[in-house]
C-alpha positions in Angstrom: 0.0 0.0 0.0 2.9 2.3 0.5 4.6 1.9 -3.0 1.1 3.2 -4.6 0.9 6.4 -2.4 4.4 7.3 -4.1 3.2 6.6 -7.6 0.4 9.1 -7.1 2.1 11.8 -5.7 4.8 12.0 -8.6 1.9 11.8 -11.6 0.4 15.0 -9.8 3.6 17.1 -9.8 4.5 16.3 -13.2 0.8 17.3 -14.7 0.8 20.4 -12.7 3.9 22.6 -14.4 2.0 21.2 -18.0 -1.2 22.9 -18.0 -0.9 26.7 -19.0 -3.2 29.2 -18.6 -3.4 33.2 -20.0 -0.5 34.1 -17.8 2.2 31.7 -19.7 3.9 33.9 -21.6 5.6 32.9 -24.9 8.4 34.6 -27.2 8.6 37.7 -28.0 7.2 38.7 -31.4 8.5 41.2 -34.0 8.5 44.6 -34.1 5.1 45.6 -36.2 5.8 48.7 -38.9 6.5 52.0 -38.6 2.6 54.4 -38.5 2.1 57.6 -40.3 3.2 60.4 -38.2 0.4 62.2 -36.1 -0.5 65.8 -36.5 1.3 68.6 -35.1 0.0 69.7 -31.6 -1.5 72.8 -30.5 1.1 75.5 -29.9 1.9 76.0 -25.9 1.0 78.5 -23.2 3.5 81.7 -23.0 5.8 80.9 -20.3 6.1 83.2 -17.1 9.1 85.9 -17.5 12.0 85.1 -15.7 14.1 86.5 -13.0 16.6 89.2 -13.8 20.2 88.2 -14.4 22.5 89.0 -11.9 25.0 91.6 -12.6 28.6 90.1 -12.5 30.9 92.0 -10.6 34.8 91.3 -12.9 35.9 91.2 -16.1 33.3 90.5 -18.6 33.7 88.0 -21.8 33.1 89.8 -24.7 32.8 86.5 -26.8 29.8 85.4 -24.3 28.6 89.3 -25.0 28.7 88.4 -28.4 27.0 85.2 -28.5 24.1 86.1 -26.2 23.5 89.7 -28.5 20.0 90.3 -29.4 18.5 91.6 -32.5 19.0 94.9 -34.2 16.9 97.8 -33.3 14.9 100.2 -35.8 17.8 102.5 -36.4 17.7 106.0 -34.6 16.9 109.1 -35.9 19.5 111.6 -36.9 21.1 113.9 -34.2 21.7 117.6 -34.3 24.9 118.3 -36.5 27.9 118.8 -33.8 30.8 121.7 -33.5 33.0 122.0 -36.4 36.3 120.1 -36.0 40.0 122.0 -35.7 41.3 122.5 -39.1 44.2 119.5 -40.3 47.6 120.1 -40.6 48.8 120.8 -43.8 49.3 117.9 -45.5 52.7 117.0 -47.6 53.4 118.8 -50.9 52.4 117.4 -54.3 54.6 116.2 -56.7 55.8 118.5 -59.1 53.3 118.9 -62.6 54.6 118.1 -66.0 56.1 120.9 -67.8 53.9 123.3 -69.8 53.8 123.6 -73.4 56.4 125.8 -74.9 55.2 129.4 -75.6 54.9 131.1 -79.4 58.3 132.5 -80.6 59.3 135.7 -79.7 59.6 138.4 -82.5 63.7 139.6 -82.9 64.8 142.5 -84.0 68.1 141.7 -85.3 71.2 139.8 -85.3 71.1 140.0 -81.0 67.8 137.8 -81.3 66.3 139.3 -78.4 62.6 140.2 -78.1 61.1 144.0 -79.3 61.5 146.7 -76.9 59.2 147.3 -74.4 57.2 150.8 -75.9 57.8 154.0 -73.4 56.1 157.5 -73.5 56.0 159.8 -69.9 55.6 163.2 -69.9 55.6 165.8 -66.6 55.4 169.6 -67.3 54.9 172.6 -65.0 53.4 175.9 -65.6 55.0 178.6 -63.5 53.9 182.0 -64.5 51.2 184.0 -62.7 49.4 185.2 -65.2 45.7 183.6 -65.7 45.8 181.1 -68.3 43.9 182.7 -71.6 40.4 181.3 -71.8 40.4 179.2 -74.9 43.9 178.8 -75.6 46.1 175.9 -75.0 48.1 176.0 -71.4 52.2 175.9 -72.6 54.2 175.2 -70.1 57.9 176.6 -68.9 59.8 173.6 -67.2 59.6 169.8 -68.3 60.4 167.7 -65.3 59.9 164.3 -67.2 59.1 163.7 -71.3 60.3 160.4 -72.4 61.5 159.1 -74.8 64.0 161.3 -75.0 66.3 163.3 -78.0 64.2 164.1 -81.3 61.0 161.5 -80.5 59.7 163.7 -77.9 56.1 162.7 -77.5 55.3 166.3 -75.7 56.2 170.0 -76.2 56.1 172.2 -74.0 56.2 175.0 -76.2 52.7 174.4 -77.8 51.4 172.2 -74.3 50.4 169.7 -76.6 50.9 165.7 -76.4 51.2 163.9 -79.4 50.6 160.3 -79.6 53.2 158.1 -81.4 53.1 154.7 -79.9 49.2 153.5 -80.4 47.6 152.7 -76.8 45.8 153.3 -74.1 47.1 156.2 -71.9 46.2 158.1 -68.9 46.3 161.6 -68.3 45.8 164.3 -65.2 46.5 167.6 -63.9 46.8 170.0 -60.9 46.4 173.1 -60.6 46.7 175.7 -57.7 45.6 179.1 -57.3 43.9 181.8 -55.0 41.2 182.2 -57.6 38.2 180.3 -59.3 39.7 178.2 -62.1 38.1 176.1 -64.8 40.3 173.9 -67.1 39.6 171.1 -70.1 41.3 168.6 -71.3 41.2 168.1 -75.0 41.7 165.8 -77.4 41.0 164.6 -80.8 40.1 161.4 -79.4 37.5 163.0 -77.5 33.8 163.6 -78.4 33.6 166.8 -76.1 36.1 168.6 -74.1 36.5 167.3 -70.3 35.7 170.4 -67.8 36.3 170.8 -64.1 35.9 173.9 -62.2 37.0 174.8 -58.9 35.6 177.9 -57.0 37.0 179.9 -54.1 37.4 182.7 -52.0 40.5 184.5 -51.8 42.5 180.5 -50.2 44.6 178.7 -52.3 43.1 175.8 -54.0 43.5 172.6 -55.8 41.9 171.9 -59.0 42.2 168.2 -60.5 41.0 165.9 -62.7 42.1 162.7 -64.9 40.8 161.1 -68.0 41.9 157.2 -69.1 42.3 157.7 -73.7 42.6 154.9 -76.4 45.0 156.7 -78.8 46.0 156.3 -82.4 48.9 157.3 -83.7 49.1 161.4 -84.3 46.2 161.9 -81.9 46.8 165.4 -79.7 45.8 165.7 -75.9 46.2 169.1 -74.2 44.7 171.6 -71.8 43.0 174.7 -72.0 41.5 177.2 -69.9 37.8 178.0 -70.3 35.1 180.9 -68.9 32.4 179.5 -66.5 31.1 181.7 -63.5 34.7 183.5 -63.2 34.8 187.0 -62.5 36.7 189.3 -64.6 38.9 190.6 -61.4 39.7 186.9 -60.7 41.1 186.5 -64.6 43.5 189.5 -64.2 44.7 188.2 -60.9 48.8 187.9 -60.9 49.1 185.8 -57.5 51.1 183.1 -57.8 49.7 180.1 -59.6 51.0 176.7 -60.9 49.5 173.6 -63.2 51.5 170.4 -63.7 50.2 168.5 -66.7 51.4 164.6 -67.1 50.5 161.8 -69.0 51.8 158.3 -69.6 51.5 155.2 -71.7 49.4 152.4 -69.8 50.2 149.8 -72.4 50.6 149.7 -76.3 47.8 148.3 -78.2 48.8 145.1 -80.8 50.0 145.1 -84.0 
C-alpha cells in the first residue's frame, strides 16, 4: 500500500507545471511597422518671465557678449549736427606737374635775337607863371620835369602844351592846378567827343583843382589843356598871385599790332 501512495504523488507534480493558462507567456514577437506620423500639436501656453540676471561683478567675456547679442533695433533718428572740428595740418606737398607747353616764338629785331623793346612815353610839365591862363587857348608850359623818350621823338612839347601820340595805346592823363582864384580847365583831345571840364571855385584861399581822363589813342592823336570861362569874375582873370598847373600823361600799355 505504501509503494502506490508514491506513484500518485509523482503523476500529480508532473501534470501540474504542463497545463498553461493566460498568464504563460511565450516569445517575444516582431516589431510591427512604422505608423504615419500624427499631427502637429496645439502650440503651448507663453511661459512666465524670468528673473533678472544678476549683474557680474569682474571682467566681462566679450565672446559670451557676443554670443548672447540680441537683435537689431529700428535704427535711430539723426542727431543735431555737432561743432565744427579744428582744421588739419597741412598735409605733404604734391609732386611736381609736367612741364607746360612751350610758348609762341618771340619776334627779334636783329642779329642779337632778343625780343622787341618794351614801348615807353612819360611826360611831366609845370606851368609857372602867374598870369591867368587865356580862356580858350592851349596852357604851354615853362619847365619839363619828365618827357620820355627822349632826344628828337619827344612825344610832348612844351612850347605848344600839346601831347602827341606816337606809340598807339591806351594812356592816362591828369592835372593840378593851384591858385587863390576860381579856375576852370579842359582837357582836349581829338580822341575826344567833347572837351573834359572841371571847375574849382574859391574865396580869396589857395586851391587845388584836378581831374584825370583814361584815352585809347591812335597814332598822331593830340591831348592838351586849355583854360575855359564858367562863373569866373573878370577881377579873378587878371589876378597875378602866384599860380602853378602840372600836366602829365603816360602810356598804360601799347595796343597790338
Amino acid at each position: 500500500m505504501g509503494s502506490y501512495y508514491g506513484l500518485v504523488v509523482l503523476v500529480v507534480f508532473v501534470l501540474i507545471p504542463a497545463r498553461c493558462g493566460e498568464s504563460c507567456g511565450g516569445r517575444d514577437g516582431r516589431a510591427g511597422e512604422a505608423g504615419a506620423p500624427g499631427r502637429d500639436g496645439y502650440q503651448g501656453a507663453k511661459g512666465e518671465k524670468g528673473e533678472a540676471a544678476v549683474k557680474f561683478q569682474g571682467p566681462v567675456d566679450e565672446a559670451a557678449l557676443r554670443r548672447l547679442k540680441g537683435e537689431a533695433g529700428r535704427r535711430g533718428e539723426q542727431g543735431t549736427m555737432g561743432p565744427k572740428g579744428y582744421r588739419g595740418h597741412l598735409g605733404a606737398p604734391g609732386l611736381p606737374g609736367e612741364p607746360g607747353r612751350p610758348g609762341p616764338e618771340g619776334k627779334g629785331i636783329g642779329h642779337g635775337g632778343q625780343g622787341a623793346p618794351m614801348a615807353r612815353s612819360a611826360f611831366s610839365a609845370i606851368r609857372t607863371i602867374n598870369t591867368y591862363p587865356a580862356v580858350g587857348r592851349v596852357i604851354t608850359y615853362q619847365n619839363t620835369v619828365v618827357n620820355t623818350p627822349e632826344g628828337d621823338n619827344k612825344d610832348f612839347n612844351a612850347a605848344t602844351g600839346q601831347f602827341t601820340c606816337r606809340v598807339p595805346g591806351v594812356y592816362y592823363f591828369t592835372f593840378n592846378s593851384v591858385a587863390k582864384v576860381s579856375m576852370c580847365v579842359d582837357i582836349a583831345s581829338e580822341a575826344l567827343v567833347n572837351k573834359l571840364g572841371f571847375c574849382d571855385y574859391n574865396k580869396n584861399t589857395e586851391q587845388v583843382l584836378s581831374g584825370g581822363v583814361v584815352l585809347q589813342l591812335t597814332a598822331g592823336q593830340k591831348v592838351w589843356l586849355e583854360s575855359f570861362r564858367d562863373q569866373q569874375k573878370d577881377n579873378e582873370r587878371r589876378d597875378n598871385q602866384e599860380k602853378q598847373t602840372i600836366f602829365s600823361g603816360f602810356l598804360l600799355f601799347a595796343s597790338p599790332e
